[in-house]
C-alpha positions as CSV (number, residue, x, y, z in Angstrom):
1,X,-6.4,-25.8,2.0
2,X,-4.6,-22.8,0.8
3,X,-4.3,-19.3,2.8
4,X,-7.2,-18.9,5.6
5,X,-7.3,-15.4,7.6
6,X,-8.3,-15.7,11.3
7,X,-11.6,-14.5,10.6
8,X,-12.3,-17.5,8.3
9,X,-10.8,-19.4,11.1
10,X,-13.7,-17.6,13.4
11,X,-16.2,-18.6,10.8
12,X,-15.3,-22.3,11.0
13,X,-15.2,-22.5,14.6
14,X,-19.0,-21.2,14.5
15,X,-20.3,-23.0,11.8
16,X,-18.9,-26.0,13.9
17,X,-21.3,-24.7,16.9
18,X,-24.5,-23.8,15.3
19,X,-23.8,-27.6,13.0
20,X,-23.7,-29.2,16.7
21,X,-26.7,-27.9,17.9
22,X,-29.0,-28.0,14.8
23,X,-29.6,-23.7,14.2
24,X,-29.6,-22.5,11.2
25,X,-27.1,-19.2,11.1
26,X,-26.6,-16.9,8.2
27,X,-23.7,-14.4,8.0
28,X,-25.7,-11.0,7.1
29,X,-25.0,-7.2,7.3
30,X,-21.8,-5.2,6.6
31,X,-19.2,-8.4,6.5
32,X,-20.8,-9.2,3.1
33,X,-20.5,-5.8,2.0
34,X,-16.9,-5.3,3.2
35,X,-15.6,-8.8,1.6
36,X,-17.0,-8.0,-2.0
37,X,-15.0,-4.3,-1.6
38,X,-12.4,-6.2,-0.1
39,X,-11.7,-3.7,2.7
40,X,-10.8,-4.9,6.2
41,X,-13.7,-6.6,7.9
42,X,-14.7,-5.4,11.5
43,X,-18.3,-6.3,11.6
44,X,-20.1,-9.7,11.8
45,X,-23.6,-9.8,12.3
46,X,-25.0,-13.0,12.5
47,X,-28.9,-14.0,12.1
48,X,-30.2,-17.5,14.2
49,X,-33.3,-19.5,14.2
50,X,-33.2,-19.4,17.8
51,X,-32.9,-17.4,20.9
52,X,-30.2,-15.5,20.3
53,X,-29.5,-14.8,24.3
54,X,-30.0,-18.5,25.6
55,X,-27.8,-19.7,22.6
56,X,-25.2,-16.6,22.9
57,X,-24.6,-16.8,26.3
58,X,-23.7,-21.0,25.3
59,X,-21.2,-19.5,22.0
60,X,-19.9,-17.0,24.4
61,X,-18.9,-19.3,27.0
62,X,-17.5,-21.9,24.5
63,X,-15.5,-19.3,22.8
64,X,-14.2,-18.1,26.5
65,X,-16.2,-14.5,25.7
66,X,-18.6,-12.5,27.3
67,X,-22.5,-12.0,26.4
68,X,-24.4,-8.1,26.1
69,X,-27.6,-8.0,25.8
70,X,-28.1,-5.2,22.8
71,X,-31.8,-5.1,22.6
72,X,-34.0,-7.1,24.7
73,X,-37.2,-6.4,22.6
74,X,-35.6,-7.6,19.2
75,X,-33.2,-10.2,20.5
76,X,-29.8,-8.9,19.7
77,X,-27.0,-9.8,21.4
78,X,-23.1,-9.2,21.2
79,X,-20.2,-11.6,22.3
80,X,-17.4,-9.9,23.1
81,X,-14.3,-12.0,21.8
82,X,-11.7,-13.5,23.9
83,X,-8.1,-11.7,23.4
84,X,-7.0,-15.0,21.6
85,X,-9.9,-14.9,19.3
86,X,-10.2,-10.6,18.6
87,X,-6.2,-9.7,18.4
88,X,-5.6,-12.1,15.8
89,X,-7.7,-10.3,13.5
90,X,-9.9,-7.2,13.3
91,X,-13.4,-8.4,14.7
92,X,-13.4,-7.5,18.1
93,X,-17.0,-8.9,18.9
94,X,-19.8,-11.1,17.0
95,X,-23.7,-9.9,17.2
96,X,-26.5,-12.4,17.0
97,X,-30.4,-11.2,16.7
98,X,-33.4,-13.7,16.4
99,X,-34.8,-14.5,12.7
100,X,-38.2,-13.0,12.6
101,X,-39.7,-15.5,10.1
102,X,-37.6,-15.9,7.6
103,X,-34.3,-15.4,6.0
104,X,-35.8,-12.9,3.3
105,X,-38.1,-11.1,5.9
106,X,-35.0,-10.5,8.1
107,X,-33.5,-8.7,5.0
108,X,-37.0,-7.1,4.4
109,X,-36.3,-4.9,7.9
110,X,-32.2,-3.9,7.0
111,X,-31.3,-0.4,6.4
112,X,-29.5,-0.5,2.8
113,X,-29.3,-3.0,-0.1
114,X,-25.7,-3.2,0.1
115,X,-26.5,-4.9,3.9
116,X,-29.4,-6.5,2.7
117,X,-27.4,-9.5,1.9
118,X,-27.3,-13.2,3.7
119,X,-25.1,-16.4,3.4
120,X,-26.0,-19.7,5.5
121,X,-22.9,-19.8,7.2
122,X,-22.4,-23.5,6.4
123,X,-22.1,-22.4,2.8
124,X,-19.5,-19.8,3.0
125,X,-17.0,-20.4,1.0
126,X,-13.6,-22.5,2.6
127,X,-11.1,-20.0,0.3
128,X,-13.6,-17.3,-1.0
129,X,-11.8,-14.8,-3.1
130,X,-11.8,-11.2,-1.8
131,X,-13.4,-8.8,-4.0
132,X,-15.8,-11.3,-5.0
133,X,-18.8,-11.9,-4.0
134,X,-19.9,-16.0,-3.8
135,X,-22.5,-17.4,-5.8
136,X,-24.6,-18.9,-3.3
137,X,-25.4,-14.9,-1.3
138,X,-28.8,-14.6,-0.6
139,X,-29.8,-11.1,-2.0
140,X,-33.2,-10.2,-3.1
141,X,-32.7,-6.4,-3.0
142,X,-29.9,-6.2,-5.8
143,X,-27.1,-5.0,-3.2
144,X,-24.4,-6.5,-5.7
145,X,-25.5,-3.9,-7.8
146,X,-25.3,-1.4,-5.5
147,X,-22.2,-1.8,-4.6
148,X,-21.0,-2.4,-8.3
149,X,-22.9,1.0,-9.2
150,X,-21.3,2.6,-6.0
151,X,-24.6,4.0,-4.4
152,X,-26.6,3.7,-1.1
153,X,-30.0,2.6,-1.9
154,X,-32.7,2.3,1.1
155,X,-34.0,-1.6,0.6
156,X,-37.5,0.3,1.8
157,X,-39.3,3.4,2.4
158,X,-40.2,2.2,5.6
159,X,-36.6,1.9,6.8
160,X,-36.0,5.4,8.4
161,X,-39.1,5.2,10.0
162,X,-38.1,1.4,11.9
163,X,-34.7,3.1,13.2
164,X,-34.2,7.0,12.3
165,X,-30.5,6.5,12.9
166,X,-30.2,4.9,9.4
167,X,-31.1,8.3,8.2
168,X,-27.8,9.5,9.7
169,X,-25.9,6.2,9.2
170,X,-26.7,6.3,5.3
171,X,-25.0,9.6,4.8
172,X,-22.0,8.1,7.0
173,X,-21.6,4.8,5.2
174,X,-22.0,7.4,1.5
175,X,-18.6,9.3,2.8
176,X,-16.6,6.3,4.4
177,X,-17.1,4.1,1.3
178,X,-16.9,6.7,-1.5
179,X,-20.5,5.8,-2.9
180,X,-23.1,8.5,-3.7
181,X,-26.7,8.3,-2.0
182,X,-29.2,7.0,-4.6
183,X,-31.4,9.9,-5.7
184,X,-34.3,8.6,-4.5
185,X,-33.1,7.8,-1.3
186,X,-32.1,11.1,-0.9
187,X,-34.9,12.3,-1.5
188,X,-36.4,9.9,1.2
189,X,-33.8,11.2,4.0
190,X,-34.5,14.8,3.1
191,X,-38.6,14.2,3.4
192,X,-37.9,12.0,6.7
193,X,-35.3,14.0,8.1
194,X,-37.1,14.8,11.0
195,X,-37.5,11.2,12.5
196,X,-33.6,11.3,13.8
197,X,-35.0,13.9,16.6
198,X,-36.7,10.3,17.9
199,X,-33.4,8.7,18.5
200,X,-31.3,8.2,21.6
201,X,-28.9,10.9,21.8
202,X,-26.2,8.1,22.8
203,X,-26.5,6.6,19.2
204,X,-26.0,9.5,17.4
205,X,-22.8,10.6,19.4
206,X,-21.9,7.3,18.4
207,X,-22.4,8.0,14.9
208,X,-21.4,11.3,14.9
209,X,-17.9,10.3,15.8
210,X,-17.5,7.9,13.2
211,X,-18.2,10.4,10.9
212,X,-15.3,12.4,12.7
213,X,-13.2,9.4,12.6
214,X,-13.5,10.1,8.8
215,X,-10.8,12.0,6.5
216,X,-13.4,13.6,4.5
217,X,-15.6,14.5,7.3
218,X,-16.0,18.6,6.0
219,X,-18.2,16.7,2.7
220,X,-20.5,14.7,4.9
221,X,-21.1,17.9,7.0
222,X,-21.9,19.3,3.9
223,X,-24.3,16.7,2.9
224,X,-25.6,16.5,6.1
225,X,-26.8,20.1,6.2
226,X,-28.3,19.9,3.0
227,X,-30.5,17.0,3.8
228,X,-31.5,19.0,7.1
229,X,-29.7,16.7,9.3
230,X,-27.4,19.2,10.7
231,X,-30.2,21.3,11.9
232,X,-32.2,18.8,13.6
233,X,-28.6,18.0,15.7
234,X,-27.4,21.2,15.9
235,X,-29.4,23.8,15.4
236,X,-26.9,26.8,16.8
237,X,-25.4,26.2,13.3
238,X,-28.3,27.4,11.5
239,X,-27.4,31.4,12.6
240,X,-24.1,30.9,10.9
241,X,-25.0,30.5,7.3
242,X,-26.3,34.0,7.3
243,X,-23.7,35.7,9.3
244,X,-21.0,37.4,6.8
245,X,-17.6,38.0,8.0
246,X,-15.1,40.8,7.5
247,X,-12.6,41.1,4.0
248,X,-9.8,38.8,5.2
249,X,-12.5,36.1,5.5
250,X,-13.2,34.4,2.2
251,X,-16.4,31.7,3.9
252,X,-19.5,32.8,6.1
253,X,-19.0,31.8,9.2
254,X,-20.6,28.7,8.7
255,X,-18.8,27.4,5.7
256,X,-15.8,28.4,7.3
257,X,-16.6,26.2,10.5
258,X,-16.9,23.5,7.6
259,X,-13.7,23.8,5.7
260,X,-11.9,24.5,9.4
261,X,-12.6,20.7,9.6
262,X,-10.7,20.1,6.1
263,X,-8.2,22.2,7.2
264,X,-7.0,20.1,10.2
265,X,-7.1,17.1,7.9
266,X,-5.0,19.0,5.5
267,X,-2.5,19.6,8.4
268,X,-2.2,16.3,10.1
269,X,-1.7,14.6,6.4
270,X,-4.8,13.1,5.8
271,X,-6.7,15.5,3.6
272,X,-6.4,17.9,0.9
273,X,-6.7,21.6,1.0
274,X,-7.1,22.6,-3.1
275,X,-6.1,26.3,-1.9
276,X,-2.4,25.6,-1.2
277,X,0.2,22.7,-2.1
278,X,2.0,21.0,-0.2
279,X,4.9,23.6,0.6
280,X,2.3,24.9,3.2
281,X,1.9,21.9,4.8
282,X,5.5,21.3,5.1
283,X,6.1,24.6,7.0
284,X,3.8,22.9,9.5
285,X,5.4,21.9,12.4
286,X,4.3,18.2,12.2
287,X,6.3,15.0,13.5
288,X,5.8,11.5,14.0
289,X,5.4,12.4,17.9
290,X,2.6,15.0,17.3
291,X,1.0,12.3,14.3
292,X,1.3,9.6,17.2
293,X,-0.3,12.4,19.7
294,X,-3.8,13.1,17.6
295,X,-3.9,9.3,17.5
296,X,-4.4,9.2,21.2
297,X,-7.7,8.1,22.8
298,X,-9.7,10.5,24.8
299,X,-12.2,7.7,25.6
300,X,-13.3,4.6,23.9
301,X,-14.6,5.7,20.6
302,X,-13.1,9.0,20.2
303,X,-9.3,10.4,19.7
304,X,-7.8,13.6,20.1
305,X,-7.7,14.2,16.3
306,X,-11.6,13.5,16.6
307,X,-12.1,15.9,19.2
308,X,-10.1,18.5,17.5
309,X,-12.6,18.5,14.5
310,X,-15.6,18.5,16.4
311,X,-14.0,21.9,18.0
312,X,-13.0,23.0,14.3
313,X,-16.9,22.5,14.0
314,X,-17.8,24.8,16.8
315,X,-15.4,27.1,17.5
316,X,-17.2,30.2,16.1
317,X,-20.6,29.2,17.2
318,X,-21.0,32.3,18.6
319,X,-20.3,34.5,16.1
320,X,-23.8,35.3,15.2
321,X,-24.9,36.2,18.4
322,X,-21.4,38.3,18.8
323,X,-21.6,40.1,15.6
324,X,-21.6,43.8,15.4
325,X,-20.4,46.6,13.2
326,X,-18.4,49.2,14.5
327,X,-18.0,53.0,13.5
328,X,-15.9,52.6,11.0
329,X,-17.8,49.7,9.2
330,X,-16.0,46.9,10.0
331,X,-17.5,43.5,11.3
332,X,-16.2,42.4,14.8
333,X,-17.2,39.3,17.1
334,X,-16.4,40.6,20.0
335,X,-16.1,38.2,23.0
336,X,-17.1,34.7,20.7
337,X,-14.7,32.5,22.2
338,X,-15.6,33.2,25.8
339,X,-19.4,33.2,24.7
340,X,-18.8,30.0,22.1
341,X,-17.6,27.7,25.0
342,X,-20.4,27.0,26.9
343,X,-22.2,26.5,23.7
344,X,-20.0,23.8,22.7
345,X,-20.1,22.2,26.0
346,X,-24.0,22.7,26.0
347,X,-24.1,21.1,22.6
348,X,-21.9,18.2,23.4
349,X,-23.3,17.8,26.6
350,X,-26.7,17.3,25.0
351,X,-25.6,14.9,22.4
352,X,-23.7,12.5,25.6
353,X,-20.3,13.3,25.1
354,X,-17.9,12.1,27.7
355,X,-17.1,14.8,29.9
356,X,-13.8,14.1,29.0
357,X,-14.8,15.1,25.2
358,X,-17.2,18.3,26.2
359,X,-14.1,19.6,28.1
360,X,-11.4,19.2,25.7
361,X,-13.7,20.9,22.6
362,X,-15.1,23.9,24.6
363,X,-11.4,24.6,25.9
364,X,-10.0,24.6,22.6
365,X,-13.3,26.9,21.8
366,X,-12.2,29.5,24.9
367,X,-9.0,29.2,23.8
368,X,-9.0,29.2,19.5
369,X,-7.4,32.9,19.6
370,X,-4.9,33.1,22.2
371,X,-2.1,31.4,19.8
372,X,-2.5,34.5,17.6
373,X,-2.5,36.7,20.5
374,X,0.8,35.6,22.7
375,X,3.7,37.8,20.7
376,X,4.0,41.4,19.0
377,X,4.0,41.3,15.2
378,X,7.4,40.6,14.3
379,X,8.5,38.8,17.5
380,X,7.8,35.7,18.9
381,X,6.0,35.1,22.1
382,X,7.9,35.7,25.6
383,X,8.1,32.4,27.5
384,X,5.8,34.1,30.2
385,X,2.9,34.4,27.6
386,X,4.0,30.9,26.5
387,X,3.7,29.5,30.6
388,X,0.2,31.9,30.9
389,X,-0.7,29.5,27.3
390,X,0.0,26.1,28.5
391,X,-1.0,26.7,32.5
392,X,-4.9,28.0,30.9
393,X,-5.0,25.8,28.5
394,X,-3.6,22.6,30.2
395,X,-4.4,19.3,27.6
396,X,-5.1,21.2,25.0
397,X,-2.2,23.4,24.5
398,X,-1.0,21.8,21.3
399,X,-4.6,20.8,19.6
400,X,-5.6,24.4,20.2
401,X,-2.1,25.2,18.4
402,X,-3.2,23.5,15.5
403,X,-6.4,24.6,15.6
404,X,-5.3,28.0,15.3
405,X,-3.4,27.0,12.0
406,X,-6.4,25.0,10.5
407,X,-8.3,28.4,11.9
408,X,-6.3,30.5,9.6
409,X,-6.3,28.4,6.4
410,X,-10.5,28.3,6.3
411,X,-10.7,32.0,7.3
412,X,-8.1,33.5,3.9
413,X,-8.9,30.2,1.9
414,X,-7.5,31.3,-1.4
415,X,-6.3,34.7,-0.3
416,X,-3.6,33.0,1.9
417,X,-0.8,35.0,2.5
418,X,2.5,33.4,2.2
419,X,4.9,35.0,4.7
420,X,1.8,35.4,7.6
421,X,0.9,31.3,7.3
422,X,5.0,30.9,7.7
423,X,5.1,33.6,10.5
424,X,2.4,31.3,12.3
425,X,3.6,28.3,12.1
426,X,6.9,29.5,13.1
427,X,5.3,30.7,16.4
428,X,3.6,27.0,16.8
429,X,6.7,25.3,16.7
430,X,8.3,28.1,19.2
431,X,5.8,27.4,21.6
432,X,6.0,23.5,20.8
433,X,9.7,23.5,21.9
434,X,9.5,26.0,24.7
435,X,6.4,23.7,26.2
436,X,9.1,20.9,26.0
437,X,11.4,22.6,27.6
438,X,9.4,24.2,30.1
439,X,7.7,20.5,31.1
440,X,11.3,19.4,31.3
441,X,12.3,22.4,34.4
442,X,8.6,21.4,36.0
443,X,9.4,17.9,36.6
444,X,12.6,18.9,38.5
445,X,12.1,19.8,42.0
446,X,10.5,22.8,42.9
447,X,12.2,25.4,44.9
448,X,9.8,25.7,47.6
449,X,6.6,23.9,48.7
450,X,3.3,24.4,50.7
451,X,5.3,23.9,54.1
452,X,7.8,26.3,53.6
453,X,4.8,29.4,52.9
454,X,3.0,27.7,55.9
455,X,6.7,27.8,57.9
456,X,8.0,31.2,57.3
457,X,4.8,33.5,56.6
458,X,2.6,31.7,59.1
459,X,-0.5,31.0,56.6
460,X,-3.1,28.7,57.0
461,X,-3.9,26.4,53.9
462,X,-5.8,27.6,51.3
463,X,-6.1,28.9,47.7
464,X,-3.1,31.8,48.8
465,X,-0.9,29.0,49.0
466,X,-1.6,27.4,45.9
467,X,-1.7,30.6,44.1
468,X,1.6,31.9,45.5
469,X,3.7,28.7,44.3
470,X,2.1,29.3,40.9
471,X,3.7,32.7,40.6
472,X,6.6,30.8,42.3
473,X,6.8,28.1,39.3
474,X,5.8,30.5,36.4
475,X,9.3,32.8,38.3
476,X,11.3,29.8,37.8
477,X,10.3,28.2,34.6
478,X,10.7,31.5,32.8
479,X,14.4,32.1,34.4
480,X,13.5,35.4,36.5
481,X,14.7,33.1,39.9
482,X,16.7,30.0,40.0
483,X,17.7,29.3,44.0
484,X,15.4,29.1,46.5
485,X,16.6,32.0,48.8
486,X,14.9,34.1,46.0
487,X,12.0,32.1,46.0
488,X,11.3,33.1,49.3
489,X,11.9,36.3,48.7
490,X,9.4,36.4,45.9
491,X,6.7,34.7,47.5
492,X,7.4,37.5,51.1
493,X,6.9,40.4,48.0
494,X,3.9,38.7,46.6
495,X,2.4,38.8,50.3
496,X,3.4,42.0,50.8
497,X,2.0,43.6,47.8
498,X,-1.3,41.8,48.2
499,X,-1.4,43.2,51.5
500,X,-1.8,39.2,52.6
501,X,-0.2,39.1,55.6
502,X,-2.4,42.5,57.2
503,X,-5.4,41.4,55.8
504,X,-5.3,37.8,57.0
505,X,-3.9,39.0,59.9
506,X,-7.4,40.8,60.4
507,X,-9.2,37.8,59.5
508,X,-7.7,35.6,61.9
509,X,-8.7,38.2,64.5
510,X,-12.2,37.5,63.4
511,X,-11.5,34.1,63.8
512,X,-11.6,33.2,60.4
513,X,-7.8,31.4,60.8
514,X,-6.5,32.4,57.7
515,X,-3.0,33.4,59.0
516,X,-0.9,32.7,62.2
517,X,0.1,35.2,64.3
518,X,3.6,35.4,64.7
């Protein structure tokens, strides 16, 4: 019988099914692609000579899954895999869509000739041989030789215009596989560019953050700018290949946005930066923690790592609209971080990001400067900067700290500056251990609470009190007060000096209750 990986095991368990109830199934789409590269298959995509929703919902129940209903207009539906089934190997769910006539018409209507290939699934093969693809593959648009010649060839020039998303999708599947868009069909994409504008926002987030998923994601930016796909999503780009930047910058502010993006690849160990060996990355204060970190999800399709780039991506959005030229000559962006944030979240917001994501990447926007900005030259930061960094910040503290570093790579490129880069990434680490240690005092117990404020100063609840335990906290995580006779006496001077207790007094003599008379 030889050696049979669960997803061969999956295939015999449907063949079984569709055999039982007399449907002709074909295995089509990326599965074939990925088993003749021999990469690790996710996808399966299967085509039926029936309904595919009154039959799926019959496979989904007899595999113990559950049915979606993708597209109710062309049939498709998913089955989401049992836990038994999915964690014993990668494919998580199955889709099924509807023949439309034939086998060969089906392929007709497919994106790319690589996944315009078909196998009856009765005739897979038992032990097929990875790398290889079997003899009896359906494939009337040459996609073995596409994949032998290493390119992405449109099977039509009608496909963009059936689904625009292909447009963005073929320039995806180009970087992810290491293939090179067939000159034609780049020349089809650049003409028909315009169509993605027709697609659901939700679709492209999707495939936008594949593309960020990606360790080479700076060189499809690139391509996707000069096939005018970049515009069409993001048109507050388009100012930033004209905007020039001062000396110490060796990119436009665009092209710097893009090699940010290589930058934090560079960092985190998954990309190369050909401006600096690796010494420079070793001086980065990377561990298998922080590695583990970037790996985190921020929702169901997206990680922190991903995040990060889309913000290495917008960060100096604003830069154009910021630019000026002072007396002496120089170029200054006054005020782009402040003004760049709510153009990332406007940006992301409009392309259906989670809220989760917009947050995260127009924080780290707001915020790309401060890490440069905490100490004197020569010193590192005081732990009060550091408490001011991680309290405005909050989940973003360390992402924004690498940000920073990727931030400096893309703006001196070549020109880097061996004893500043170490400087910097001496003061990331600092702050990395400080936060540590400062998270560490938090979680003890604080010295005083709401009730005590309410207790001995007679205030009412409200924002004072919050904002009176925060200078409280920010006191005792920076050692300036330790016992909580001195916490009092902290909080009595911050009332005092705010003139609190005279002015609420006032207040509550309007009736406004602020404070208590005593």
């Amino acid at each position: 019988m030889g050696f049979r990986p669960p997803v061969f095991n999956l295939l015999s368990l449907l063949e079984t099914f569709f055999s039982k109830k007399g449907i002709s199934a074909y295995i089509v789409g990326g599965f074939i692609r990925d088993f003749a590269l021999n990469r690790t298959i996710n996808d399966l995509d299967l085509a039926i000579t029936d309904d595919s929703f009154s039959v799926g919902k019959e496979l989904a129940d007899s595999l113990g899954g559950r049915l979606v209903k993708l597209d109710e207009a062309n049939l498709v539906a998913r089955i989401i895999l049992p836990e038994n089934l999915s964690s014993s190997g990668s494919i998580k769910h199955l889709d099924l869509n509807t023949l439309q006539g034939d086998i060969i018409t089906d392929l007709s209507r497919r994106d790319f000739t690589l996944n315009a290939m078909a196998c009856p699934i009765a005739e897979w093969p038992e032990n097929p041989i990875p790398g290889i693809i079997p003899e009896n593959i359906i494939d009337p648009y040459l996609g073995r030789i596409s994949i032998k010649e290493n390119k992405i060839v449109a099977v039509s020039n009608q496909a963009f215009e059936d689904d625009a998303l292909r447009l963005l999708r073929g320039v995806r599947l180009a970087g992810e596989l290491g293939f090179h868009i067939e000159e034609n069909t780049w020349s089809l994409i650049k003409e028909q560019h315009h169509h993605i504008e027709k697609t659901a926002s939700e679709r492209i987030r999707d495939e936008l953050l594949l593309i960020f998923k990606l360790s080479n994601t700076g060189e499809i930016i690139k391509n996707l700018s000069e096939l005018g796909l970049l515009d069409m999503l993001i048109p507050e780009l388009a100012p930033c290949r004209a905007t020039t930047q001062p000396k110490e910058h060796h990119w436009n502010v665009f092209w710097h946005s893009v090699k940010c993006i290589d930058a934090v690849e560079f960092l985190l160990g998954s990309g190369e930066w050909p401006f600096a060996d690796n010494m420079y990355r070793e001086q980065v204060p990377l561990s298998r923690e922080l590695i583990d970190y970037f790996n985190e999800p921020v929702s169901s399709d997206s990680t922190r790592l991903q995040v990060m780039k889309l913000a290495a991506l917008l960060h100096d959005v604003a830069k154009p609209a910021t630019r000026i030229i002072n007396g002496s000559g120089r170029i200054r962006f006054f005020g782009h971080p402040a003004q760049g944030a709510p153009m990332a979240r406007d940006i992301l917001t409009r392309l259906r990001f989670t809220s989760r994501e917009i947050k995260m990447a127009s924080e780290m926007t707001l915020h790309h400067l401060r890490p440069v900005q905490m100490n004197q030259p020569g010193e590192m930061p005081t732990d009060r900067a550091i408490y001011r960094y991680l309290r405005d910040t909050g989940e973003v503290a360390i992402d924004t700290l690498f940000l920073s570093l990727a931030d400096h790579l893309s703006a001196r490129g070549p020109a880097l500056v061996p004893s500043i880069w170490k400087a910097h990434c001496d003061i990331v680490e600092h702050v990395i251990r400080r936060k540590r240690q400062m998270e560490s005092c938090k979680k003890e117990a604080g010295l005083i609470n709401g009730h005590d404020l309410l207790d001995n100063f007679r205030l009412s609840p409200g924002p004072v009190i919050k904002n009176i335990l925060e200078a409280v906290n920010e006191a005792q995580v920076v050692g300036d007060i330790s016992t909580r006779e001195q916490a009092l006496e902290l909080a009595e001077k911050i009332i005092s000096n705010q003139g609190l207790l005279e002015t609420d007094r006032r207040s509550y003599r309007q009736g406004k209750g602020i404070i208590k008379p005593k």
